[in-house]
N, C-alpha and C positions, 0 to 999 in steps of 0.2 A: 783772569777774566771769566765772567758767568758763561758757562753755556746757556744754548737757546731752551726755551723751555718748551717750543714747538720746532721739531725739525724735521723738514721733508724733504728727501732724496729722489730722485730719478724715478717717479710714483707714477708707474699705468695702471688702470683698473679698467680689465675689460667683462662685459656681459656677453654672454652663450642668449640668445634671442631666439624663439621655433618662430617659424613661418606660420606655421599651421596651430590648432588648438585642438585636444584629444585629450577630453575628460570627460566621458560616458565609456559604460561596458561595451556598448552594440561599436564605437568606433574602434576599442578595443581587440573585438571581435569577430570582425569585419577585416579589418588588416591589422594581422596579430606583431607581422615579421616588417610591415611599411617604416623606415626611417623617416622621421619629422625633420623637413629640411629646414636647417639652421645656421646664424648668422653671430657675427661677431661685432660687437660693437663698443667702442676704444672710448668710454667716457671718461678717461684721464691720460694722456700720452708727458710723458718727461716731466713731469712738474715739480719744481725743485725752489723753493726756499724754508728762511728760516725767520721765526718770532722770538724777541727778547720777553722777557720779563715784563708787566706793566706798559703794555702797544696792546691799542688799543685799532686794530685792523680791520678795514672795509674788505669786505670780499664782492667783487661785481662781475655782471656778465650778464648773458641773450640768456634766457629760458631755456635750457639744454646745454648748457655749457659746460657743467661740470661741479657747480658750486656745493649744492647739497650732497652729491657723492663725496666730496672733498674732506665736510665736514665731519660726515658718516664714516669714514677714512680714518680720520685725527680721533673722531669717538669711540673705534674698535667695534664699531657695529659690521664694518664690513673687513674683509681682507686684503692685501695688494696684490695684484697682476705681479708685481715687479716693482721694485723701489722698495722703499725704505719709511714707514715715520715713525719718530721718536720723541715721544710726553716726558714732558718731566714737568710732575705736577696733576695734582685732580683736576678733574674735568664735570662740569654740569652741559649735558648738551641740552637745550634749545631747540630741538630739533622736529619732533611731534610732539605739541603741548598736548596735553589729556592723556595721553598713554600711560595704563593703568587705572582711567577711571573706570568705577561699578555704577551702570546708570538705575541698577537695583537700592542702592543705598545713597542716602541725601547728602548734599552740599556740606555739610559738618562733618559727615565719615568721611567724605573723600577728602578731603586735606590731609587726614592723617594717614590713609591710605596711601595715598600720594605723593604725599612730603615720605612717607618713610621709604615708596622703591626710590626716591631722590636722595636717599640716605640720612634724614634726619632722623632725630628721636622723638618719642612722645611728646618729653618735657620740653625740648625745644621746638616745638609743633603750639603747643599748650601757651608756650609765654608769648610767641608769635599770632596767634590766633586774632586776636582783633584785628593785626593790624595787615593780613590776608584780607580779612572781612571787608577791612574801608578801602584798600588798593582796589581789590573786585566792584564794589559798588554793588554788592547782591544782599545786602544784610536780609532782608527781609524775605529771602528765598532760601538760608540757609537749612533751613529744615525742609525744604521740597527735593525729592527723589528726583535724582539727578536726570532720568530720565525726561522729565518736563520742563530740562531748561533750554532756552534759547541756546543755536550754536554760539553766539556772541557770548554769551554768559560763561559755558562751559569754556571759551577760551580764557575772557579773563579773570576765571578762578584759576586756570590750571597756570596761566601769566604769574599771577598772585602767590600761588603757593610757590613754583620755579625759581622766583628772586629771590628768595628768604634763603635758598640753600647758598652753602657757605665753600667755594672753590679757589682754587689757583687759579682755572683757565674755564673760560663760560665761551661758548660756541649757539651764538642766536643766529637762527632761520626766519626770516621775516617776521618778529615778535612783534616791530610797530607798527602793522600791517592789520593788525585788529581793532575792535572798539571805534568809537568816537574820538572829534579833535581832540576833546577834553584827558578822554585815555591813553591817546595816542602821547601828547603832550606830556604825561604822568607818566609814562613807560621811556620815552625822554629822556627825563629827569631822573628817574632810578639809573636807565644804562651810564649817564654823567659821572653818577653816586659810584659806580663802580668804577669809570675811569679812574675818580679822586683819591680810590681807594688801593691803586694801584694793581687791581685786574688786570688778568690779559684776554682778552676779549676778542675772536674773530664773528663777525656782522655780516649777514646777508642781505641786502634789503634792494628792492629797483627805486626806493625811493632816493634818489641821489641827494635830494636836499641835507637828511638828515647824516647820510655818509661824509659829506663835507662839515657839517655842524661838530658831529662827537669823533672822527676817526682821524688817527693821528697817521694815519698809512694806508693804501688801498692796495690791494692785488686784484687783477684783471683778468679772466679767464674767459678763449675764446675758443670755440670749437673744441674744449679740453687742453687746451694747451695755455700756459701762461705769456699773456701776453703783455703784460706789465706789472710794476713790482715797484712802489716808489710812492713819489708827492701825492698827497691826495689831488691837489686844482689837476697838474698833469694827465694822472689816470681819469678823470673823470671827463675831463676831453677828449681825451682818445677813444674811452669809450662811447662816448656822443657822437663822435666822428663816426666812429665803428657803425652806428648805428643809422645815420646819413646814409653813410657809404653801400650797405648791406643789409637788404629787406628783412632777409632769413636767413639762421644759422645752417653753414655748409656741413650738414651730416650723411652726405653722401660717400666722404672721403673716409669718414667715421666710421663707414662699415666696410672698408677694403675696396670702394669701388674709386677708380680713378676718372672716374667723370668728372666733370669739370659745370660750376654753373654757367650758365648765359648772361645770366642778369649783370644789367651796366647799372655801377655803381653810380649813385645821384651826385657824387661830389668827387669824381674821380680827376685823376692830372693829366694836363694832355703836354706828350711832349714830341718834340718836330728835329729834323737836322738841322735849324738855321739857331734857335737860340735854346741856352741852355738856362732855366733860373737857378742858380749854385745855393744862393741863401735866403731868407727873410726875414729881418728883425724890425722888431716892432717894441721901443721906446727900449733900447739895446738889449731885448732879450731874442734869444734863437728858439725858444720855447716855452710852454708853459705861459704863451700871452695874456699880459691884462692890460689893464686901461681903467682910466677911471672916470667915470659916466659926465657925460657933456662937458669933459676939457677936449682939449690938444693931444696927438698924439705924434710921435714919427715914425716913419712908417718905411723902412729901408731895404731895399732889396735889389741883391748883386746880381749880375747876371753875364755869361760871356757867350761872345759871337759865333755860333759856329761856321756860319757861309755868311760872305759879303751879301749884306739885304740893299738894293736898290730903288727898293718899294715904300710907298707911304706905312708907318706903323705906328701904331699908339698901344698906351697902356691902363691900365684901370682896373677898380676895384669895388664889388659888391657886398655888401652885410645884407644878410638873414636870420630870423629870429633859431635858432636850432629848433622850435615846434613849426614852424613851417617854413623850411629851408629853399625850397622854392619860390617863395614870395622873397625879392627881395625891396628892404626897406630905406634903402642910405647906400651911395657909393661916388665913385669920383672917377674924373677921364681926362687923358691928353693924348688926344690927338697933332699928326704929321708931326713927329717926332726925329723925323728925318731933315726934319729944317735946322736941329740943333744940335744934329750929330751923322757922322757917317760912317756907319759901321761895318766893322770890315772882319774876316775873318780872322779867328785871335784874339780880337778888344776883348775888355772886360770894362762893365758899367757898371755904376753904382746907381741907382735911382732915391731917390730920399722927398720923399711926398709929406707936410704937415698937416694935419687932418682934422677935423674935429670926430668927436666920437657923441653923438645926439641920442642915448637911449639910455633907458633906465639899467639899474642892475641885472646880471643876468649873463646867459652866452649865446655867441653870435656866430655865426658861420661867415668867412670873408673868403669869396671865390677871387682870385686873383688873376688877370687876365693880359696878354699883351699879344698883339694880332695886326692882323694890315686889311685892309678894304679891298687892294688890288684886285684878288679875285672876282669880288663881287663885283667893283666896276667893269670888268671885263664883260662876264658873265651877261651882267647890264648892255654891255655896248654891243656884244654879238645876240642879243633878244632872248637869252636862253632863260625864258622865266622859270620854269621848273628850278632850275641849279641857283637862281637867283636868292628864290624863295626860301630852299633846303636852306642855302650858305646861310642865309640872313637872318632864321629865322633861328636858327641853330645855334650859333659861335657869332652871330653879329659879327661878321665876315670871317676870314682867312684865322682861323687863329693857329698862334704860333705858340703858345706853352701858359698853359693853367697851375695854379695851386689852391687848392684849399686848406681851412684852416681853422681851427675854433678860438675865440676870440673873447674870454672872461671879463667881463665886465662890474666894477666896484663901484663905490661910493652913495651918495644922496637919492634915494628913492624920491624921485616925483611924479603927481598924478599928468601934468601937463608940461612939454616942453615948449617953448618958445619958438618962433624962429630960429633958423641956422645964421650969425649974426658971422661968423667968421667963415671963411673961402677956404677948401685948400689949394697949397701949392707946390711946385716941384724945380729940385733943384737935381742938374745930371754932372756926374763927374765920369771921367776916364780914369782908369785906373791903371 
């Protein structure tokens, strides 16, 4: 069996940070003997996998997470803390396009300039040369000194000259992240040309569209630490959850401090002593949910009793678009659920709800909710409006255990949907 051709072991990489700044003589000279106080900060803790041959790998995560040091990492631009990684195979990083250009000398030196610290030759600089010229889209600037070209320009020459070179393993940093749709598109199509061709390719990009389009695998890095490592659909839920769930990345922990955030996560679970939710599958998967756009779905979820409930309780379910996960768009309710069971501590329930699913392709957030009124009616019946208002306006009474969820959705893009022509409904078993 081949080994990996990318393999990373047990990889910290930390930075030495000053507090302070002291780069003039007079600060110098002023306090010659003063120590700059200094911090440490862990932008890669344990991160350990490995890449075959011809995988063609997403890499995602928050802005600080770790991605670009990772790459920088695998490239031998930087060192490790601690761990391990091991290339087998050349490497073209992707990493600062234009590094090495001379904005003294025009658009035609620097390719050859260029391509050659990328390690090409003349000759194959020379036979490739138009065909940088038409990827770029600057013919007509190519004799202008680099220095009077547009930023966009200078990237998609430096895009242009980058893909001609010839590797085992290519490491792109948001490459489809420049130019127009039209370039963007074009840029596309080459990374494709490289999949076809049997590259190994790790991808940076927050555009998730195109990480689901060309990546045959994604890794997930969160606060520096690997947080997933697997399906592309899967990782990229999680990571949209991730992002639901948490405003801003916790880099507090990052520099040795044990403080802890405040912030209450948008899509968090709530759980109680009276019920447990144990499962949720959705058209018999436990994970990695889809559905496909304006059919049927089932919608199943087990759950056991923990204290004998006495009290009115129902259950239900909201979807939200994941870009505004608080508006919610579609969901379903059944209420006094105690008329059809009486639950006792020990049962175990099954709930299996048939649904329809009314939205275009795309992903959906489903808060999932089961709760009782009781309080509120209390609250209500001793006038206590304050607590009425909090409960009701909150958790839409007593709630008894939340789940959220992301929720991929497939099939026929249409501009208009129709009425909801079918109901759901629910069938309860004891288990």
């Amino acid at each position: 069996m081949d080994k990996p051709i990318i393999e990373v072991k047990n990889l910290d990489k930390n930075f030495v940070i000053p507090r302070e700044k002291r780069d003039t003589l007079k600060s110098y000279v002023i306090n010659p003997f003063r120590k700059i106080p200094k911090e440490t900060f862990r932008a890669l803790n344990d991160v350990s996998f490995s890449i075959n041959a011809g995988e063609f790998v997403g890499l995602i995560g928050r802005n600080g997470s770790g991605k670009s040091t990772l790459l920088q990492l695998i490239a031998g631009i930087y060192a490790p803390t601690s761990g391990s990684v091991t290339v087998r195979g050349s490497i073209v990083p992707f990493l600062q396009l234009g590094v090495g250009f001379n904005d003294n000398l025009s658009g035609r030196e620097n390719v050859f300039l260029n391509g050659a610290i990328l390690g090409m030759s003349r000759k194959y600089l020379e036979k490739k040369y138009e065909e940088i010229v038409d990827f770029a889209e600057i013919e007509d600037f190519m004799d202008l000194q680099l220095k009077n070209y547009s930023s966009g320009m200078r990237v998609r020459l430096a895009l242009a000259i980058a893909v001609q070179a010839k590797a085992d393993i290519y490491l792109l940093d948001e490459v489809l992240s420049v130019g127009d749709e039209s370039f963007r598109q074009k840029s596309l199509k080459k990374m494709q040309e490289m999949l076809t061709n049997g590259a190994t390719v790790m991808y940076v990009s927050h555009g998730l569209e195109s990480i689901e389009q060309i990546c045959s695998r994604v890794i997930y890095l969160e606060d520096g630490k690997l947080a997933y490592d697997g399906n592309v659909t899967e990782g990229l839920s999680r990571y949209r959850f991730s992002l639901l769930n948490k405003a801003t990345s916790n880099n507090e922990s990052r520099f040795g401090s044990e403080k802890k955030s405040e912030e209450k996560p948008l899509m968090a679970d709530v759980k109680t002593e009276k019920i447990e939710i144990e499962s949720i599958m959705i058209d018999e998967r436990e994970d990695g949910y889809e559905v496909e756009s304006n059919k049927d779905f089932l919608f199943k979820v087990n759950v056991k009793i923990l204290e004998d409930i006495d009290e009115d309780f129902w259950l239900g379910a909201m979807f939200s678009s994941v870009d505004i996960p608080t508006s919610d768009v579609y969901g379903f309710r059944y209420d006094n659920l105690e008329k059809k069971i009486q639950p006792k501590a020990g049962d175990r329930y099954s709930f299996e709800i048939k649904s329809p699913f009314p939205f275009n392709p795309g992903s959906y957030v489903c808060k999932f909710k089961i709760g009782s009124h009781v309080q509120v009616k209390r609250a209500a019946h001793l006038k206590d409006i304050d607590y009425y208002r909090k409960v009701h306006t909150e958790e839409q009474g007593y709630l008894l255990a939340k789940r959220s969820f992301i929720i991929n959705c497939y099939g026929e893009d249409r501009r208009y949907y129709s009425l909801i022509t079918s109901k759901s409904s629910i069938s309860v078993d004891k288990k």
